[in-house]
C-alpha positions in Angstrom: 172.5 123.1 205.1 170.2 123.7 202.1 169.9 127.1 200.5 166.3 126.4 198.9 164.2 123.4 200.2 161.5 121.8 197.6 158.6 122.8 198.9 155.5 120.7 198.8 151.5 120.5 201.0 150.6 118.0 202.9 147.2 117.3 202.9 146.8 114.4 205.9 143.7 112.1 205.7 139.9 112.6 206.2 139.2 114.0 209.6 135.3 113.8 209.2 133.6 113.6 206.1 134.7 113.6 202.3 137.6 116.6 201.9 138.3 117.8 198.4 141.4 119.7 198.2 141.6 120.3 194.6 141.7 123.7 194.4 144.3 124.0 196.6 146.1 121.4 195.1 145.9 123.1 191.7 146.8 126.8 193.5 150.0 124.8 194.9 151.2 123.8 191.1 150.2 127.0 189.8 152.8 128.6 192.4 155.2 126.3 191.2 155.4 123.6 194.2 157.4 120.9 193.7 155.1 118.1 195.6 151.6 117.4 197.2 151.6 114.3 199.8 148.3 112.7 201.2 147.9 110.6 203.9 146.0 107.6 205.6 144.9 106.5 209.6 141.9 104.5 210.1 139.6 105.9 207.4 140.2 107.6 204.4 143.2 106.0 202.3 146.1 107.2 200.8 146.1 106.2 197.2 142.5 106.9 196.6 142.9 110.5 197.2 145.9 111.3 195.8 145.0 109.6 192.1 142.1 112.3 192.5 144.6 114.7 192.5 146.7 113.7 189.9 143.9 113.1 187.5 143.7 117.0 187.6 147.1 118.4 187.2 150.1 117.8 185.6 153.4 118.8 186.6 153.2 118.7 191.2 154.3 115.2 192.0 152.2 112.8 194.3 153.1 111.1 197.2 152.1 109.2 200.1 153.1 110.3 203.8 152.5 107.7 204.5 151.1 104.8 203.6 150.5 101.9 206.1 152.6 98.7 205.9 150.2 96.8 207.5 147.4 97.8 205.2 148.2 95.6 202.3 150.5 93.0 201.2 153.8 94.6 199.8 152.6 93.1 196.2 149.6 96.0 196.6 151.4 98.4 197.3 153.5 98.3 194.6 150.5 97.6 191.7 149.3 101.1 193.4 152.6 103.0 193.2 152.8 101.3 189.3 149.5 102.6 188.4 149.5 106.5 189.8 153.3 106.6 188.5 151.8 105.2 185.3 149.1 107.4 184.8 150.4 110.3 186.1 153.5 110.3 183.7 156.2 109.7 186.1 155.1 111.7 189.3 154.6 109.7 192.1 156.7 109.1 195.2 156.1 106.1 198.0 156.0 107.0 201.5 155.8 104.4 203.6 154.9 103.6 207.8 154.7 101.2 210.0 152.0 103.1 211.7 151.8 101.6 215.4 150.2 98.4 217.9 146.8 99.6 218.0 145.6 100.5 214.3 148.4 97.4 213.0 146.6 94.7 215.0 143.0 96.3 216.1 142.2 97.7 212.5 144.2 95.7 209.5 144.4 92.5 211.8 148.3 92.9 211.3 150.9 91.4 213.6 153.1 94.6 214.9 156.2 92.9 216.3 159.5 93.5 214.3 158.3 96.3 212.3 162.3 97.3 211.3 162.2 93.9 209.9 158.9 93.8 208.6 159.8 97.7 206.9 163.1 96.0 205.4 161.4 93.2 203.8 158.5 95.3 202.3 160.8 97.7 201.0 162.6 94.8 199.2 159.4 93.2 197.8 158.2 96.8 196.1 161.5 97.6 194.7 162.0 94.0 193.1 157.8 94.5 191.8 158.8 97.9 190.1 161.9 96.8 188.9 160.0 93.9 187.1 164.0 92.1 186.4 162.3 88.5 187.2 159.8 86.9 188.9 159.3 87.8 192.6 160.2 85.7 195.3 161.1 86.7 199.4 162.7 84.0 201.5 161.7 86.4 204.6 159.2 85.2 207.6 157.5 88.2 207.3 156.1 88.0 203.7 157.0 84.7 202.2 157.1 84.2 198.2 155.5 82.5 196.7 153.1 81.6 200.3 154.7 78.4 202.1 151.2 77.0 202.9 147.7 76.5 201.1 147.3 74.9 198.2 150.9 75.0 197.6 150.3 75.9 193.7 151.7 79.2 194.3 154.5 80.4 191.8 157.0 83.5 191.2 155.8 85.8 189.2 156.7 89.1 187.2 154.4 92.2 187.0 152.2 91.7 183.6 152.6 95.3 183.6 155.7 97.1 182.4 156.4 100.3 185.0 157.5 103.4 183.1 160.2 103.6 185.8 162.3 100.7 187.3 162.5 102.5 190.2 159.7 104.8 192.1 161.2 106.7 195.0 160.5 105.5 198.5 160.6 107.7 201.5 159.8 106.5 205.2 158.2 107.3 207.9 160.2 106.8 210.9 160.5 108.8 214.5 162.6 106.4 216.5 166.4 106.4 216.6 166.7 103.1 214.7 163.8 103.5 212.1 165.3 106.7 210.8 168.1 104.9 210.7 166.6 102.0 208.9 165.7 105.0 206.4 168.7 106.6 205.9 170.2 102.8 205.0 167.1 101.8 202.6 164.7 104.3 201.2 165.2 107.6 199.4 164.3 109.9 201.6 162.4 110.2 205.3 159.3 111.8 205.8 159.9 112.8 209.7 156.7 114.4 211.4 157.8 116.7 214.2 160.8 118.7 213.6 162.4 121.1 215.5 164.7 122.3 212.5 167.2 124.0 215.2 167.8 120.7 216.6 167.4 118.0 213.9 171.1 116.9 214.4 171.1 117.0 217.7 167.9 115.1 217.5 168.5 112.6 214.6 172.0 113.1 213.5 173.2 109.9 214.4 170.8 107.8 213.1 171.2 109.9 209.6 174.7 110.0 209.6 174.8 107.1 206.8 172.3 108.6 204.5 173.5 108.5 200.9 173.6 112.0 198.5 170.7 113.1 197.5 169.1 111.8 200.6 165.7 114.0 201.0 164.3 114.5 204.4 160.6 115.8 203.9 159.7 116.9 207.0 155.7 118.1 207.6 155.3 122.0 209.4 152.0 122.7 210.4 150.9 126.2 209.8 148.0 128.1 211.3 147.5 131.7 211.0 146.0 134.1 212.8 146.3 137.5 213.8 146.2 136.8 217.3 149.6 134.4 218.6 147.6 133.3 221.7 144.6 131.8 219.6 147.1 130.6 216.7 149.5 128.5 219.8 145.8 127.0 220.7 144.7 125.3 217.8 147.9 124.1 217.3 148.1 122.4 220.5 145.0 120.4 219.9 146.3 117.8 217.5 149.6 117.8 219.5 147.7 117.0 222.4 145.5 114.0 220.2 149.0 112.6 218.8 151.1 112.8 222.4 147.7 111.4 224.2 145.8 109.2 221.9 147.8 108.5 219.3 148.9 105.2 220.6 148.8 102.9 223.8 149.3 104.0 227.3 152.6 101.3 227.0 154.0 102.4 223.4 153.9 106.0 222.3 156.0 107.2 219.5 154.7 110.3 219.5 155.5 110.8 222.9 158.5 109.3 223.1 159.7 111.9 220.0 159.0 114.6 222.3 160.3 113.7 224.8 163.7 113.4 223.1 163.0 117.0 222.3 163.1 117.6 225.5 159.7 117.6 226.8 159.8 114.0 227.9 157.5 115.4 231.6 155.6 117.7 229.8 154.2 115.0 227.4 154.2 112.2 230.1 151.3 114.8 231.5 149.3 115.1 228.3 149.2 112.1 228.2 148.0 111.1 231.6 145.5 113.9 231.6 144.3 113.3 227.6 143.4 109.4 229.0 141.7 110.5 231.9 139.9 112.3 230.1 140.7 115.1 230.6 141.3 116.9 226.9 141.3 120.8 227.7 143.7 120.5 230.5 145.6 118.4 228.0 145.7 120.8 225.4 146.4 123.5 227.8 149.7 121.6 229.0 151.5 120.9 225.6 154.2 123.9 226.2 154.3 126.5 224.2 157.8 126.3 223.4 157.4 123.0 221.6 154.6 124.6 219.7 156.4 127.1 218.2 159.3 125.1 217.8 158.1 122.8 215.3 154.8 124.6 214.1 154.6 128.1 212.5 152.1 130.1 214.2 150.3 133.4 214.6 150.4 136.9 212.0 151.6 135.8 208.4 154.8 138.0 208.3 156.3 136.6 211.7 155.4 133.3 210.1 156.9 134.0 207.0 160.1 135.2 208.8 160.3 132.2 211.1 160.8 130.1 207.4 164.5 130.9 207.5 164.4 128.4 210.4 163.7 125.8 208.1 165.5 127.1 204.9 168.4 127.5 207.0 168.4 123.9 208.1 169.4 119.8 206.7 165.4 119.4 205.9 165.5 119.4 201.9 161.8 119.3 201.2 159.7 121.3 203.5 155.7 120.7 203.2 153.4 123.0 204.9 150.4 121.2 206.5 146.5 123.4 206.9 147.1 125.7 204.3 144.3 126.2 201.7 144.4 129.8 200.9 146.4 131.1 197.3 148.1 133.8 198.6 149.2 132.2 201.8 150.7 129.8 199.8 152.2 132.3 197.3 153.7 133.9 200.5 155.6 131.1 201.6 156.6 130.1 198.5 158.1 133.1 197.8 159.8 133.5 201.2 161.5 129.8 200.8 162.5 130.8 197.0 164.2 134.4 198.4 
């Protein structure tokens, strides 16, 4: 149990056009939040975003939940993590995802298969960029270095740059049994995204039960308020409904198989068949409303603000609060966590 989670926003990625968070970002460290995470799909990245961000502040540290594997060599991702830590004076903090099947291979032209093995080797590659103790080499099939074919010139080499850390904490992404595993035995931290905190060890306790001290599990709560519980419980189903539905193939779901190990494995085997026929209002309508309002906080401000103690009282350590813009809302909660 922790008595007083870090508290931190999450910002997601670009859902239309061009979104400037700033103000909320700068209304977050004004309240004293501890981090701001943004986020990438199949359109707006990660890094770009978040080095806006940190241009304009100071103290909230920046992180990435999460960026894609498969979007760039492991060597790129850690000259990004270098440079926002760098300019930022220390702040930033590498979330990391495998994402899934159809963005890996239909949008970055990335193979999928093996992605605990692919995740391990990646890991490896950043942390021996950032720690900058000799030139970098992997012996792995997944990311070979120096390449194996070509021109065959290719050579080890060390960062020209010297990171102001050695090491830059890395949190994944995980939501099956044996990739929050993977992260409780490799990174830093795990940045689940659906959390029932009543039943996180029932859930996820096995596959955490090796995670080191200090181990911080970041888990995302989206918040919508509204006066009326009926209309809050809708617009929370709709993404629910896009991530259990569309979010993935027919044949490989994570986010469907996560809820259904929260025990709404028929209930999401529905959404799903109705969101791919087509049928997107009857799939919203049949995400239950217990899920909802287990992992979500819905509805008036004070019976959201009272439902925090779920969270405070549970093993998440950094709790960030997803579709929250507003000052005061964010001064509410902050002050609820803090009590």
């Amino acid at each position: 149990m922790v008595d007083r989670p870090a508290i931190g926003l999450n910002l997601g990625y670009w859902t239309r056009g061009p979104e400037d968070h700033t103000e909320t970002v700068l209304a977050a460290e004004r309240l004293g939040y501890d981090i701001v995470f943004t986020a990438e799909a199949y359109g707006s990245d990660a890094f770009g975003a978040l080095a806006w961000y940190g241009a304009r502040t100071s103290r909230i540290k920046l992180g990435t939940a999460v960026a894609q594997i498969p979007a760039r060599s492991p060597a790129a991702t850690a000259m990004h993590a270098l440079t926002i830590d760098g300019l930022s004076g220390g702040r930033f903090v590498l979330g990391l995802g495998a994402s899934g099947p159809q963005v890996a291979e239909g949008w970055y032209g990335a193979p999928f298969p093996k992605p605990l093995a692919r995740t391990r080797e990646y890991v490896d590659i950043v942390r021996k960029v950032i720690a900058r103790e000799a030139p970098v080499t992997s012996a792995g099939p997944h990311y070979p270095l120096p390449y194996p074919g070509g021109t065959r010139l290719g050579k080890p080499l060390k960062s020209i740059v010297t990171p102001i850390r050695d090491r830059i904490p890395i949190l994944l992404g995980a939501e099956g049994p044996r990739n929050v595993a993977l992260a409780a035995e490799i990174a830093d931290g795990w940045l689940p995204l659906f959390v029932d905190p009543e039943r996180l060890d029932e859930t996820f306790g096995a596959s955490l039960a090796g995670r080191p001290a200090g181990f911080d599990i970041a888990a995302t709560v989206s918040v919508v308020v509204r006066d009326d519980l009926a209309e809050a419980m809708t617009v929370a189903k709709v993404p629910l409904a896009f991530y259990i539905g569309g979010m993935g193939a027919r044949e490989k779901n994570f986010h469907l198989d996560l809820i259904g190990r929260l025990g709404y494995a028929a209930d999401a085997a529905q959404v799903q068949e109705l969101f791919l026929a087509g049928r997107r209002a009857e799939a919203i309508a049949a995400v239950p409303d217990e899920l909802v309002d287990a992992i979500a906080l819905i509805g008036p401000l004070d019976r959201i603000v009272e439902r925090l103690d779920r969270w405070r009282d549970s093993p998440v350590t950094t709790l960030l609060f997803s579709g929250v813009r507003d000052e005061p809302t964010l001064g509410r909660l902050a002050e609820r966590l803090r009590g």
